[in-house]
C-alpha beads as a LAMMPS data file, in Angstrom:
LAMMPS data file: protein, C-alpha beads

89 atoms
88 bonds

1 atom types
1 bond types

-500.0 500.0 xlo xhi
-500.0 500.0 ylo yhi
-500.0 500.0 zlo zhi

Masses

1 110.0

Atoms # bond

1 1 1 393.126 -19.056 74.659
2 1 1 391.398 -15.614 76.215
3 1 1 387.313 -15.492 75.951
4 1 1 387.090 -11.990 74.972
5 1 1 382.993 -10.860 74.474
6 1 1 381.859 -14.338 73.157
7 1 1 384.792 -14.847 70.837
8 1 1 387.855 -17.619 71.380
9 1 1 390.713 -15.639 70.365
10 1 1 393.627 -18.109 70.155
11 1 1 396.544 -15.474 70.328
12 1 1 396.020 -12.233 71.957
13 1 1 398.724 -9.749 71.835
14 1 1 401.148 -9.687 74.388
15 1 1 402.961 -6.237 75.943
16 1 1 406.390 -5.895 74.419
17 1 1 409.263 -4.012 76.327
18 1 1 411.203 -1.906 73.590
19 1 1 413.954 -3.193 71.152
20 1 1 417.402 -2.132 71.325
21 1 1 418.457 0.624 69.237
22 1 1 420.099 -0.851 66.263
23 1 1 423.169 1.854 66.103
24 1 1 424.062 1.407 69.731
25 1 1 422.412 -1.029 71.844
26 1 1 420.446 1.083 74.222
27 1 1 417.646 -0.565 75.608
28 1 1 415.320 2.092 76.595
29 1 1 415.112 4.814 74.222
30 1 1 412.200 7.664 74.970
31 1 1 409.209 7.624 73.322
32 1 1 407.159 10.944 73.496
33 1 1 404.439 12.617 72.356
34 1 1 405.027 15.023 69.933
35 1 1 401.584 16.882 68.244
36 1 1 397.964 15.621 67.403
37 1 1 396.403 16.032 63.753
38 1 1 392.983 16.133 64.099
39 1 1 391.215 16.440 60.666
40 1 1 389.301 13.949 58.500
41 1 1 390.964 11.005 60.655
42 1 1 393.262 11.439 64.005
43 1 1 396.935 10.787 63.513
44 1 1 399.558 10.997 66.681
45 1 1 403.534 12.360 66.055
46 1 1 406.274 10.710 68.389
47 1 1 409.535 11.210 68.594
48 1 1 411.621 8.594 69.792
49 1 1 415.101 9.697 70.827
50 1 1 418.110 7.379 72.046
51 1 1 420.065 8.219 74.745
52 1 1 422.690 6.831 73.623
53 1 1 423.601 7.572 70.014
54 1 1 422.387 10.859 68.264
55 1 1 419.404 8.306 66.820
56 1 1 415.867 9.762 66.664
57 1 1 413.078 8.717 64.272
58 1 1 408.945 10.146 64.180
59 1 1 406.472 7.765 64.519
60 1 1 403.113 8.186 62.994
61 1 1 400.508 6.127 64.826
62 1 1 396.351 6.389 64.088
63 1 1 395.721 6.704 68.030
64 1 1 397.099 8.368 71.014
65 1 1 398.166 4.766 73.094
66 1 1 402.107 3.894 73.857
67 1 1 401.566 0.992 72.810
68 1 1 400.959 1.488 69.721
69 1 1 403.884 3.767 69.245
70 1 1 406.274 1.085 71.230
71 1 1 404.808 -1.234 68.485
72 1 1 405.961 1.357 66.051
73 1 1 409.814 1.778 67.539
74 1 1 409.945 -1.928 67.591
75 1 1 409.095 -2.101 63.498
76 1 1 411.953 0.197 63.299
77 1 1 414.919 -1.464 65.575
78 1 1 413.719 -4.749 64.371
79 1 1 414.296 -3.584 60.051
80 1 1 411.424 -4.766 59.246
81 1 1 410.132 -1.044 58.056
82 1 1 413.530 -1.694 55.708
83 1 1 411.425 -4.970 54.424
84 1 1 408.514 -3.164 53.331
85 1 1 410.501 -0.436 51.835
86 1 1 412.351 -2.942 49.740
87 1 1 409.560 -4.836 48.797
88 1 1 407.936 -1.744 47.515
89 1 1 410.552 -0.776 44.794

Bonds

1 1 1 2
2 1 2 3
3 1 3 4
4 1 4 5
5 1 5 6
6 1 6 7
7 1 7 8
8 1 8 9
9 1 9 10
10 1 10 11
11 1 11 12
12 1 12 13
13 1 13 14
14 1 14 15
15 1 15 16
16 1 16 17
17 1 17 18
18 1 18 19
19 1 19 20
20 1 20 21
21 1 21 22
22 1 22 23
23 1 23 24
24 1 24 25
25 1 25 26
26 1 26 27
27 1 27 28
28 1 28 29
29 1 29 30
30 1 30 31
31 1 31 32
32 1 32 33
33 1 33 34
34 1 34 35
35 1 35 36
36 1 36 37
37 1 37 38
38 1 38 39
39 1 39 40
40 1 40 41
41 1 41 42
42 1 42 43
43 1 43 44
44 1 44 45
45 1 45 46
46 1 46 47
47 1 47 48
48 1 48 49
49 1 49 50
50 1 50 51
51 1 51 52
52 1 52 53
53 1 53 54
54 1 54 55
55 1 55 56
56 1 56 57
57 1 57 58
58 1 58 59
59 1 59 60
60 1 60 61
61 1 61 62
62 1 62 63
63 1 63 64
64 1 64 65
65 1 65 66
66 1 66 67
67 1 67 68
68 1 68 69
69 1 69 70
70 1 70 71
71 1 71 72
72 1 72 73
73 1 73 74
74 1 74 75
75 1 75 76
76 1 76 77
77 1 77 78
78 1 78 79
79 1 79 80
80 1 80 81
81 1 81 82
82 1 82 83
83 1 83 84
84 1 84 85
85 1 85 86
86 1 86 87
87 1 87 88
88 1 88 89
């Protein structure tokens, strides 16, 4: 458990490396900054490109943190955006 300002939070989320690309297998794709919307509420663009494969998606996030956008890539490799999608229609 991790004390965090007078609250016993019994999971805290842990730092993720990146999933695998799902076409080819490439562990490390890049994940970069792309523009900044700044208008009623801040959204961040990022483009993640794999080196591998011609594979490149955008990546909407509400803040400007990598983490958050590695969160993001890992929805993606892992289908679970497909999920939602599904589950929607």
């Amino acid at each position: 458990m991790k004390h965090t300002r007078n609250t016993i939070q019994p999971h805290t989320r842990k730092w993720h490396r990146t999933s695998p690309c799902p076409y080819c297998g490439t562990r490390k794709p890049s994940i970069e900054p792309y523009a900044r919307i700044i208008g009623a509420t801040m959204h961040c663009l990022w483009i993640a490109k794999c080196h591998g494969c011609p594979n490149a998606i955008w990546i909407t996030t509400p803040d400007d943190s990598i983490k958050t956008a590695i969160r993001g890539w890992n929805r993606y490799a892992n289908g679970e955006w497909r999920k939602h999608q599904e589950e929607t229609k």
